[in-house]
C-alpha positions as CSV (number, residue, x, y, z in Angstrom):
1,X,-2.7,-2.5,-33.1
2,X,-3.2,1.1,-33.0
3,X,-2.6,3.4,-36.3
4,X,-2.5,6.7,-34.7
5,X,0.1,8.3,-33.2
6,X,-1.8,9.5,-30.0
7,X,-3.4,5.9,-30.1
8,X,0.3,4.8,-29.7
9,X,1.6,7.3,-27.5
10,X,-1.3,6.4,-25.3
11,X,-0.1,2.6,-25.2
12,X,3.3,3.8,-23.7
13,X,1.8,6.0,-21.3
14,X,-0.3,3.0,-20.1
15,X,2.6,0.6,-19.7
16,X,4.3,3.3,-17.9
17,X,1.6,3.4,-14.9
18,X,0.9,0.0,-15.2
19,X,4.1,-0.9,-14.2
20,X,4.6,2.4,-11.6
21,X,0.7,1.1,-9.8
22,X,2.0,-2.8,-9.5
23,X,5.4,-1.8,-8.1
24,X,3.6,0.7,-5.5
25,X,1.0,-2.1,-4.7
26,X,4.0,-4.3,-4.1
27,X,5.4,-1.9,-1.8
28,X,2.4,-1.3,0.1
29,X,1.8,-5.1,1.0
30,X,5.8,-5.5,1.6
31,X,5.0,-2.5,4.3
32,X,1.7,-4.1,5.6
33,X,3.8,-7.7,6.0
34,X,6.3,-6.2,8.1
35,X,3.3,-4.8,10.6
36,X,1.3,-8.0,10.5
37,X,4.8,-10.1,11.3
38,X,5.8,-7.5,14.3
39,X,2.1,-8.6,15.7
40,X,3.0,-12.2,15.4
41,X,6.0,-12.1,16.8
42,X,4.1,-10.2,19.6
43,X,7.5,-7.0,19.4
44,X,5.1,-4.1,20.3
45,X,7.2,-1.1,19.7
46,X,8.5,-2.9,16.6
47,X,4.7,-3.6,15.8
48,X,4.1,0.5,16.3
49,X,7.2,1.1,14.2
50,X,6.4,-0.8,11.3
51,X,2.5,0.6,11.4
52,X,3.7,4.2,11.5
53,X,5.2,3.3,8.2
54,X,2.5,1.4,6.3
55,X,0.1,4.0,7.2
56,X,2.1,6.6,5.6
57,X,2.2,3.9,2.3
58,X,-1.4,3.6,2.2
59,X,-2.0,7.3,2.3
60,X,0.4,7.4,-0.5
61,X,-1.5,4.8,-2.4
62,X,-4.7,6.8,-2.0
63,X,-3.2,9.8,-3.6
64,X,-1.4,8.3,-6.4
65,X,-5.0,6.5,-7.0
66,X,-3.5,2.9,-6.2
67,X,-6.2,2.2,-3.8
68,X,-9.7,3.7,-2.8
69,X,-9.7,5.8,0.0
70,X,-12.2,3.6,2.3
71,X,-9.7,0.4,1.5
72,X,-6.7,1.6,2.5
73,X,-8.7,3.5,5.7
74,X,-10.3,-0.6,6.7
75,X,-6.8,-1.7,6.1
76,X,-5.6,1.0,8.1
77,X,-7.7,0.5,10.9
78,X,-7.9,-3.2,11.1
79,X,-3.8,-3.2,11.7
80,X,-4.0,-0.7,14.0
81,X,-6.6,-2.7,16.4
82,X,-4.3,-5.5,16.2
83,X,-1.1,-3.1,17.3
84,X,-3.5,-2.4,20.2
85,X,-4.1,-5.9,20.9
86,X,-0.6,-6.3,21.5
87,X,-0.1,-3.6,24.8
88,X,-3.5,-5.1,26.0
């Protein structure tokens, strides 16, 4: 256990952003779910929808330092081929 006070302080502040990242991680695979089950159920414009969304979560998770920029750009990508794969 810590004895300083900055030591302790800096335990709170880590809890803090612990739980902020999970619950943002949670939210960005709750908003790529909804994509990949629009693709399944083969609903394009729902598909397109749902996509619009997650991309805009992903970005978010790259600037609040959730994800790394090049995952959430392959994640980004691969759901948008399979959006395309749908008007094809």
């Amino acid at each position: 256990m810590a004895h300083h006070k900055s030591a302790l302080k800096r335990i709170r502040q880590t809890e803090v952003r612990t739980e902020r990242n999970r619950a943002r991680r949670s939210r960005i695979r709750t908003f790529v779910k909804k994509v990949e089950l629009a693709v399944t159920e083969g609903d394009h414009a729902k598909a397109t929808e749902a996509l619009r969304a997650a991309q805009s979560e992903l970005a978010r998770g790259v600037v609040k330092g959730v994800l790394n920029k090049n995952t959430a750009s392959r994640k980004i990508s691969r759901l948008n081929a399979r959006v395309k794969s749908l008007s094809a």
